[in-house]
N, C-alpha and C positions, 0 to 999 in steps of 0.2 A: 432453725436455719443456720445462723451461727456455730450451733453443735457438727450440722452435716460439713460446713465449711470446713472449720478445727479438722476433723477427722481426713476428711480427704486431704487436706495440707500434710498432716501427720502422714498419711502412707503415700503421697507424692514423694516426700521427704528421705522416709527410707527406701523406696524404691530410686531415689536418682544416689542415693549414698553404695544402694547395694550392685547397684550396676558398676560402680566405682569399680569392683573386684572380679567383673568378668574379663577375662585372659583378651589377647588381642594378638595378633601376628606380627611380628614386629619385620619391613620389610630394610634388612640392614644386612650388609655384608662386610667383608673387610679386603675381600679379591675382586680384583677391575679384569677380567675375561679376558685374554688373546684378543677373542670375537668380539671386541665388545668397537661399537661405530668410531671413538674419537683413536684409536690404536689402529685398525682398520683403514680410516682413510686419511690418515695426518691431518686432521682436522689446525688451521691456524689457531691460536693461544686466542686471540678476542674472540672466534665464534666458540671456542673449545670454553673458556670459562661462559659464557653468557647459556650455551646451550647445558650450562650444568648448575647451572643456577633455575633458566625458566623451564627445564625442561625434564632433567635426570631425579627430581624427587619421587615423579608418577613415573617415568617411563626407563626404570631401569633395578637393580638391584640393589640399590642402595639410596633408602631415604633419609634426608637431611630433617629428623621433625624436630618440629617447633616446642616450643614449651609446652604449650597446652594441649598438646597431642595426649596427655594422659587423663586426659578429662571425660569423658564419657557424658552425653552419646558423639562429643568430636570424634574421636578414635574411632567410632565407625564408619562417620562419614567421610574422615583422613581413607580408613583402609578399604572402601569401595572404590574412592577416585584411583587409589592405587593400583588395586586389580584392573579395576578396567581400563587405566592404562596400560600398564603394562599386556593386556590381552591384545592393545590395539599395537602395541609395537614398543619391543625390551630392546633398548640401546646396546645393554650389554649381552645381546644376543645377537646381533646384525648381521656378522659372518657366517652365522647357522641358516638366514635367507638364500634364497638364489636371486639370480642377477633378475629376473622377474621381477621378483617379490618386491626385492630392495626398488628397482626402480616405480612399482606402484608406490610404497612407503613415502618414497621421496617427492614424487608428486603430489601425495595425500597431505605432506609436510610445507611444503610450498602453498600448496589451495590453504591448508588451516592458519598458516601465518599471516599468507595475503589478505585473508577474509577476516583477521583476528579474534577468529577461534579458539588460536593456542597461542600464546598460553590462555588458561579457563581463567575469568573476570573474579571467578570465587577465588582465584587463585593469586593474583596480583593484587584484588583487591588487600593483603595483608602486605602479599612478598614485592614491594613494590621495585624492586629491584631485581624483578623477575618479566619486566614492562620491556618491548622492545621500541626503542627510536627509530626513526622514518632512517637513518644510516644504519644502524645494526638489522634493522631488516630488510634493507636492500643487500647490505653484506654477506645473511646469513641465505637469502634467496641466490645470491648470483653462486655463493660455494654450493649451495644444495642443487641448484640448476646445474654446474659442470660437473656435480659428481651425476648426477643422472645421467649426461648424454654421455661421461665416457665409463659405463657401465655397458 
């Protein structure tokens, strides 16, 4: 019994060592878009940093990763939250929407902040400075509520 233990430790061991070496996408850029939402709508400087801190990691082209983003199996679970956000809505894509779109987005943005969906729990729970306050989320709702109705 012992024996069977040893052996499965040993190839858990180089199974978590060899996954170390599988490639990963690294989702980083060094160009901020024309199109991209904070150039777009003169976003003010405190919702502009706050919304690039809880917000532009998943939902844009440039992530800010962490240390241990090169750990493996983290980096896969980093680079799912990423796609899927970004699928659900690329910051630095926003002028490529129609005035539609955008104003779905931005209601979609408003309900998930009100409901505190977004930012994700998995997500604050490290980046705690990615948490919004009872005033930056009134802030960040009343800028996203007048960009919607004069849309």
């Amino acid at each position: 019994m012992k024996k069977s233990i040893k052996i499965i430790a040993i190839i858990a061991l180089v199974v978590l060592v060899g996954i170390q070496f599988v490639p990963t996408e690294r989702n980083q850029s060094d160009i901020v878009p024309v199109i991209d939402f904070m150039l777009v709508n003169n976003v003010p400087k405190t919702i502009q940093k706050k919304l690039q801190v809880s917000c532009y990691d998943c939902h844009s082209n440039n992530t800010q990763y962490p240390w241990y983003n090169k750990v493996q199996p983290v980096t896969w679970f980093l680079e799912g939250h990423i796609k899927e956000g970004k699928a659900e809505l690329n910051f630095n894509e926003w002028d490529s929407l129609s005035n539609r779109r955008k104003k779905s987005k931005l209601r979609s943005i408003i309900k998930q902040i009100e409901s505190g969906e977004m930012p994700l729990d998995s997500y604050t729970l490290i980046h705690k400075d990615a948490t919004f306050s009872k005033e930056e989320t009134n802030e960040i709702i009343n800028f996203i509520t007048q960009l919607k109705d004069s849309l």
